[in-house]
C-alpha positions in Angstrom: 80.0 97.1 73.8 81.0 100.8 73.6 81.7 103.2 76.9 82.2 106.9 76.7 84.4 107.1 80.4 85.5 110.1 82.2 88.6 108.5 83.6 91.2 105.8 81.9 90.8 102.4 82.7 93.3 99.4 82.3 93.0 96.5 79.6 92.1 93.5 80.8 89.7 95.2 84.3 86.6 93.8 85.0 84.1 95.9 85.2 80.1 95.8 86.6 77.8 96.9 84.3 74.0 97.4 84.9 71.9 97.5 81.8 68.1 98.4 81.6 66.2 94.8 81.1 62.2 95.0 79.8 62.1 91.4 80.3 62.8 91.4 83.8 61.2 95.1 84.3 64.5 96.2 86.3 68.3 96.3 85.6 70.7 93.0 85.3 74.2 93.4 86.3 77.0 92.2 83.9 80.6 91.8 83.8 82.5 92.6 81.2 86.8 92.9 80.7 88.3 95.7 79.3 89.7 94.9 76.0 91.2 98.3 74.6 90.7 102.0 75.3 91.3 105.3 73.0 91.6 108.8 74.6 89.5 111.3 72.8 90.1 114.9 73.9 87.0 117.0 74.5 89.2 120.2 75.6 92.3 121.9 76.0 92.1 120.1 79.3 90.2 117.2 79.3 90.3 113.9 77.9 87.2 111.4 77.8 87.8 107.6 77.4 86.3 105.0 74.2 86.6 102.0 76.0 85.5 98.6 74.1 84.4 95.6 76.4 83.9 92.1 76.0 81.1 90.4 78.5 82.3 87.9 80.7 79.0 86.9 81.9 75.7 88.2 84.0 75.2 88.0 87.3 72.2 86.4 88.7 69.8 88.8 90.4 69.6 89.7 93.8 66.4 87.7 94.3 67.6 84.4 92.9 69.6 82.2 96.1 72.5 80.4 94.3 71.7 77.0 93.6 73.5 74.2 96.0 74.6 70.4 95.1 
């Protein structure tokens, strides 16, 4: 996935990500790690960031209790 960011982030961050869901008529929350970033300047001063993640793996909702052994 693609991210057009305002500030510069480091390779290899996680980061939360909510993304709209019709299935579950709400947002799910996702992680995903930073795998590289570009600067791309929209200014003479300001830069905005391309940032291309990876997902690590979504988080179970809010309503759901983890499951025990």
């Amino acid at each position: 996935m693609l991210l057009l960011l305002p500030a510069k982030v480091d390779n290899r961050q996680v980061v939360e990500i909510q993304v709209p869901s019709e299935v579950r008529k709400g947002q799910i929350n996702k992680l995903g790690e930073v795998r590289w970033t570009r600067s791309i300047p929209v200014s003479a001063r300001r830069n905005m960031y391309l940032v291309g993640i990876c997902f690590l793996f979504e988080l179970p909702a809010p309503d759901q209790s983890p499951q025990t052994c």
